[in-house]
C-alpha angles and dihedrals in degrees: 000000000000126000104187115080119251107261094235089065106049121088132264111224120185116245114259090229083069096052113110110220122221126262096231144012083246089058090047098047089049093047087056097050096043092060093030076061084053109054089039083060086056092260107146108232115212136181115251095016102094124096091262124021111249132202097239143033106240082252089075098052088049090048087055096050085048087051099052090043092052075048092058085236084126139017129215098269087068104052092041090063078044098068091031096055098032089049077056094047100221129086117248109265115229088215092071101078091215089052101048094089088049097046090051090051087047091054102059093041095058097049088042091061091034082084110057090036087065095044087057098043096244089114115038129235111264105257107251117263121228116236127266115241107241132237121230111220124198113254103252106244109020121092110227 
């Protein structure tokens, strides 16, 4: 008997050093309900089978955002334009008067959750910006 699996049927997973993580919470929010949509349809979800490896099933996005609402990080309102906005697939626009409550709300969500994505890896790390040379200005008033 023998109580390892065969190695033709176990699956191959990609390494994690190969994921590549999201730009952005906001990426990172569309990519799980889209799939979370997905799934709902009857579509099975599985890991390495995407266009791109990713760092994270869409479980683990979700589990932040629980995390950060039994935190009180976040209340109800904003998960709920969350899912409304992410099941649309684009983010509310603040130049629409009836969207501009549900952008704002948008808006902290989504910098709320940046943070323990990055922590996990699912959003990268900005790449550092080079600083800009600075100018010298003359002080106003004194003659040099």
């Amino acid at each position: 008997m023998r109580l390892s699996p065969r190695a033709a049927s176990a699956p191959v997973l990609g390494s994690l050093a190969r994921a590549e993580p999201f730009r952005s919470a906001e990426e990172a929010w569309f990519w799980t309900m889209a799939a979370l949509m997905a799934r709902r349809e009857g579509a099975r979800v599985r890991a390495g089978q995407g266009l791109s490896l990713r760092p994270c099933e869409p479980d683990d996005v979700v589990k932040c955002l629980d995390r950060l609402y039994r935190q009180r990080r976040i209340e109800i309102a904003h998960a709920r334009i969350l899912r409304i906005w992410g099941e649309r697939g684009v983010p509310p626009c603040p130049r629409h008067p009836a969207e501009r409550g549900d952008h704002r709300l948008w808006r902290e969500a989504m910098q709320r959750l940046e943070f323990p994505l990055r922590v996990k890896g699912i959003v990268a790390d900005p790449a550092p910006q080079p600083p800009a040379e600075a100018e010298i200005l003359p002080f106003p008033g004194r003659a040099s």
